[in-house]
C-alpha positions as YAML, in Angstrom:
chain: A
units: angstrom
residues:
- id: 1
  name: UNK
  ca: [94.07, -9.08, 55.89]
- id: 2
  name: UNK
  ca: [95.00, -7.87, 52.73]
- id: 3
  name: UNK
  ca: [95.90, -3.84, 53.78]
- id: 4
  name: UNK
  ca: [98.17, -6.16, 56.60]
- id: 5
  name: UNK
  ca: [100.14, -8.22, 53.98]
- id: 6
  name: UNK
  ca: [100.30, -5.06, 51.83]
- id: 7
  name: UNK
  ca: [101.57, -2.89, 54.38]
- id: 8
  name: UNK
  ca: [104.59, -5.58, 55.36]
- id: 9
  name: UNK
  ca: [105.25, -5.58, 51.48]
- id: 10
  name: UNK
  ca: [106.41, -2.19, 51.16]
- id: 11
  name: UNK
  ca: [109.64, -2.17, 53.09]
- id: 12
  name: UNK
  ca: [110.63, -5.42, 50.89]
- id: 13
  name: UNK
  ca: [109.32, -3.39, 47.45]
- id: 14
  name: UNK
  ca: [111.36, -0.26, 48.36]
- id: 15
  name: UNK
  ca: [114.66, -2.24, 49.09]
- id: 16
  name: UNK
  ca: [114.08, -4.20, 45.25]
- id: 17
  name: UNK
  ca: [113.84, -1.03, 43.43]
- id: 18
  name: UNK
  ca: [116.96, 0.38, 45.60]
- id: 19
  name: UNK
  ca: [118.48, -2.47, 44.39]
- id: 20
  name: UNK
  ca: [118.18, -1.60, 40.85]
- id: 21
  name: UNK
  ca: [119.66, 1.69, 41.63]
- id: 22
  name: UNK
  ca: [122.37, 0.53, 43.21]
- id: 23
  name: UNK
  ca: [124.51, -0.35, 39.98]
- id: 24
  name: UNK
  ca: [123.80, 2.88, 38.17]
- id: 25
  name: UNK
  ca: [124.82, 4.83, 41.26]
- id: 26
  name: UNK
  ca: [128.65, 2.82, 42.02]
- id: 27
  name: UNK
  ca: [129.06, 3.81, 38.31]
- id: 28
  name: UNK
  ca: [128.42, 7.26, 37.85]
- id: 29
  name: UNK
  ca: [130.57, 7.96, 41.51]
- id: 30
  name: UNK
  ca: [133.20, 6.01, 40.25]
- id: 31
  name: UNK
  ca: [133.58, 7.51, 36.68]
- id: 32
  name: UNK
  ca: [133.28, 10.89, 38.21]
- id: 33
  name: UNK
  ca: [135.83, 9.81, 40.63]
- id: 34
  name: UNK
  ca: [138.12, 8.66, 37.80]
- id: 35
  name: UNK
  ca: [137.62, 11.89, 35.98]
- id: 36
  name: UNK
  ca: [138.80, 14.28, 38.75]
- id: 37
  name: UNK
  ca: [141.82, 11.35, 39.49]
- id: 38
  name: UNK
  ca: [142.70, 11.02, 36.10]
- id: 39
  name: UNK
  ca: [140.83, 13.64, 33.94]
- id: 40
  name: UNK
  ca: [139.13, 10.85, 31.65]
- id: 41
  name: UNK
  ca: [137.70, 7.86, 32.25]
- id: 42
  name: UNK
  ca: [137.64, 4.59, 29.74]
- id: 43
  name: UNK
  ca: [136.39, 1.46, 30.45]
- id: 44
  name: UNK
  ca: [139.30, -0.37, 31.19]
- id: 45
  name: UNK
  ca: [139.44, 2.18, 34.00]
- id: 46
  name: UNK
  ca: [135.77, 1.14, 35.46]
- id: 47
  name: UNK
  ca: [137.17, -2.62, 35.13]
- id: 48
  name: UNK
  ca: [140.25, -1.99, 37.49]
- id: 49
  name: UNK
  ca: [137.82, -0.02, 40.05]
- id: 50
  name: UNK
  ca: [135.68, -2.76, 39.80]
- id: 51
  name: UNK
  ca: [137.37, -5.76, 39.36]
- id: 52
  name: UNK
  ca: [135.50, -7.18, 37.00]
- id: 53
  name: UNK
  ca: [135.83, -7.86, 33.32]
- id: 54
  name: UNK
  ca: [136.14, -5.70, 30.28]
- id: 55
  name: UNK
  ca: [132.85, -7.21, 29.22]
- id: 56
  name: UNK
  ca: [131.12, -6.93, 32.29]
- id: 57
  name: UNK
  ca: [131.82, -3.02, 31.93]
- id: 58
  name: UNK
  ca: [130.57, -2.51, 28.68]
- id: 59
  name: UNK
  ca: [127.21, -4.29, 29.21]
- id: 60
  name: UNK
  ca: [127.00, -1.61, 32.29]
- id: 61
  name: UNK
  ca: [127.87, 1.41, 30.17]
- id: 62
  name: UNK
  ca: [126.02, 0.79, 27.40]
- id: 63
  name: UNK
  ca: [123.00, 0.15, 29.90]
- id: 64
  name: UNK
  ca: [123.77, 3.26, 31.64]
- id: 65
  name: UNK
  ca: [124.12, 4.98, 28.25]
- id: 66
  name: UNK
  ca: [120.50, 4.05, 27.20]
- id: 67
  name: UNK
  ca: [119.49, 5.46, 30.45]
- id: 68
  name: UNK
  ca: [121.22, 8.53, 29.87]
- id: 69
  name: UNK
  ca: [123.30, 8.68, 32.63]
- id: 70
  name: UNK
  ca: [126.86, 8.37, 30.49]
- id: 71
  name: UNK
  ca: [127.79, 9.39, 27.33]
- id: 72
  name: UNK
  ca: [130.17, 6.86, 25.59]
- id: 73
  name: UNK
  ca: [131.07, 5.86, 22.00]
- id: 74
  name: UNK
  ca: [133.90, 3.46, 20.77]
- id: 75
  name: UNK
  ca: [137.36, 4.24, 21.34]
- id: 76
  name: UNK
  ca: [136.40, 7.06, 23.53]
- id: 77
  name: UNK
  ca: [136.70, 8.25, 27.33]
- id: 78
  name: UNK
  ca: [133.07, 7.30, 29.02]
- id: 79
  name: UNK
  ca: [131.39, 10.52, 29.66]
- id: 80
  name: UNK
  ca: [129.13, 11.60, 32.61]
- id: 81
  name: UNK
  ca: [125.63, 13.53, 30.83]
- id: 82
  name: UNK
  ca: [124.36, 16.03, 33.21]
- id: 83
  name: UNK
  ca: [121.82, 12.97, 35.14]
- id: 84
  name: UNK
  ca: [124.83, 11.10, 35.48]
- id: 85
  name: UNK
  ca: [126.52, 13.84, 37.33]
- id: 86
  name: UNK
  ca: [123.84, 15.04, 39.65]
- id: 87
  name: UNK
  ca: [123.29, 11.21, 40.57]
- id: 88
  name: UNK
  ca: [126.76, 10.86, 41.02]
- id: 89
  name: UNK
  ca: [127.21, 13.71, 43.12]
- id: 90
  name: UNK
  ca: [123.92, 12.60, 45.23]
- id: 91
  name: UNK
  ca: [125.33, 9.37, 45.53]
- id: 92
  name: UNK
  ca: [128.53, 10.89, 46.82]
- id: 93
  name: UNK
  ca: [126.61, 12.74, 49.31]
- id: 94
  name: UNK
  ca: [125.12, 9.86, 50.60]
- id: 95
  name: UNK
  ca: [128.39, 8.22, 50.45]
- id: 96
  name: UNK
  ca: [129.72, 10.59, 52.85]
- id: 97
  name: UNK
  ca: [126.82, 11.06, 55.39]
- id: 98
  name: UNK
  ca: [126.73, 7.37, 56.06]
- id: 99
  name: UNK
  ca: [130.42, 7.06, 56.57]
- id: 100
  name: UNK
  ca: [130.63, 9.79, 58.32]
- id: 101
  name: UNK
  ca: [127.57, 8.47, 60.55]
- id: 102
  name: UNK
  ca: [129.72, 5.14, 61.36]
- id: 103
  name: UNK
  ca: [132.62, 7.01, 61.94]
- id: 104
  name: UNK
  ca: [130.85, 9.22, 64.75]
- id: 105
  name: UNK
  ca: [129.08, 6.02, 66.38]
- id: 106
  name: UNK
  ca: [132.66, 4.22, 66.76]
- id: 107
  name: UNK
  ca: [132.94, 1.86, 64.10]
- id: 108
  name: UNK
  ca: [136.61, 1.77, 62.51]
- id: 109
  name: UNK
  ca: [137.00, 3.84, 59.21]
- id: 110
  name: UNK
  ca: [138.54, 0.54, 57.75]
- id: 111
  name: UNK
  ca: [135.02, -1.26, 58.53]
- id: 112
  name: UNK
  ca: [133.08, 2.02, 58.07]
- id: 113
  name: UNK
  ca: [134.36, 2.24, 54.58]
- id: 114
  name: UNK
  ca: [133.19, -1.33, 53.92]
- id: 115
  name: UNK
  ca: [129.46, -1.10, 54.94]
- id: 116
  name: UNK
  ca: [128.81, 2.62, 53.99]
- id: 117
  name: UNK
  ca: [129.56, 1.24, 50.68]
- id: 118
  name: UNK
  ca: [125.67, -1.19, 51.24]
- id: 119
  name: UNK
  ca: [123.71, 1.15, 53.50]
- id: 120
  name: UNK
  ca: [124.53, 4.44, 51.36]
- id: 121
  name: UNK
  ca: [122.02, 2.66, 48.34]
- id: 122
  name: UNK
  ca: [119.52, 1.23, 51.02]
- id: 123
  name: UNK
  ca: [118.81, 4.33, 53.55]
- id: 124
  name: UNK
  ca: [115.80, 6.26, 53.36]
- id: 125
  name: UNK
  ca: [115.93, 10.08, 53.19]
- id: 126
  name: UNK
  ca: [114.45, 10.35, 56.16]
- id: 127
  name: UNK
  ca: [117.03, 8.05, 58.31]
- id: 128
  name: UNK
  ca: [119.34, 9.66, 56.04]
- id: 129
  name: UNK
  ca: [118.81, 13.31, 57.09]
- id: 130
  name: UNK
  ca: [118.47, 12.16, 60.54]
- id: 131
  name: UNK
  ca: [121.82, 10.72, 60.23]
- id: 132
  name: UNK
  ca: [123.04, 14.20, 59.09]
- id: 133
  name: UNK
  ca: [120.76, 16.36, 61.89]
- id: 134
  name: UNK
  ca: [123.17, 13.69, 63.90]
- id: 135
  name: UNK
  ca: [126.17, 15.00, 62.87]
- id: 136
  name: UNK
  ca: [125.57, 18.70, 63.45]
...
């Protein structure tokens, strides 16, 4: 009984701690989006992406900073370190793979846009890079 109730735990145990990703991964794509847009990226920038507050960004950064993902100090343009940019760039990846997956089953890039935006943090690599094999 117990292996049973273990073993329909792990799906629900993999989806929390994609979950907890899933915040640190938006942000490093979208500050390495802003960068190539705009060539810097502040935190007013991340709270227009967003639409959230100026607050709400901070708390993220400076979360994201302890993790060593960005590199930010005060008055300054928020900084991908070199973790932040190959998560960013993984993330991106996904990004595209799962859009790109919608696209080829039929869904509308308007709606495929939308929910690549939720599955891209919550596929396995394996579905993933069947998704991909897919596409060749």
């Amino acid at each position: 009984m117990k292996k049973e109730v273990k073993a329909r735990s792990v799906p629900f145990s993999q989806t929390r701690s994609r979950h907890a990703s899933e915040t640190a991964e938006d942000y490093v794509e979208a500050v390495m989006e802003l960068i190539e847009e705009k060539g810097e990226c502040r935190v007013l920038d991340l709270a227009r992406y967003f639409n959230v507050s100026h607050v709400t960004v901070s708390r993220i950064v400076k979360r994201l900073h302890d993790e060593k993902l960005l590199y930010t100090s005060p008055y300054k343009p928020v900084e991908l370190t070199d973790a932040g940019t190959k998560l960013a760039k993984k993330a991106k990846d996904r990004h595209a793979i799962v859009l790109a997956f919608l696209i080829a089953l039929g869904v509308d890039k308007k709606n495929a846009e939308i929910d690549s935006e939720g599955i891209e943090h919550y596929v396995s690599s394996k579905t993933l890079k069947a998704m991909k094999d897919f596409l060749k």
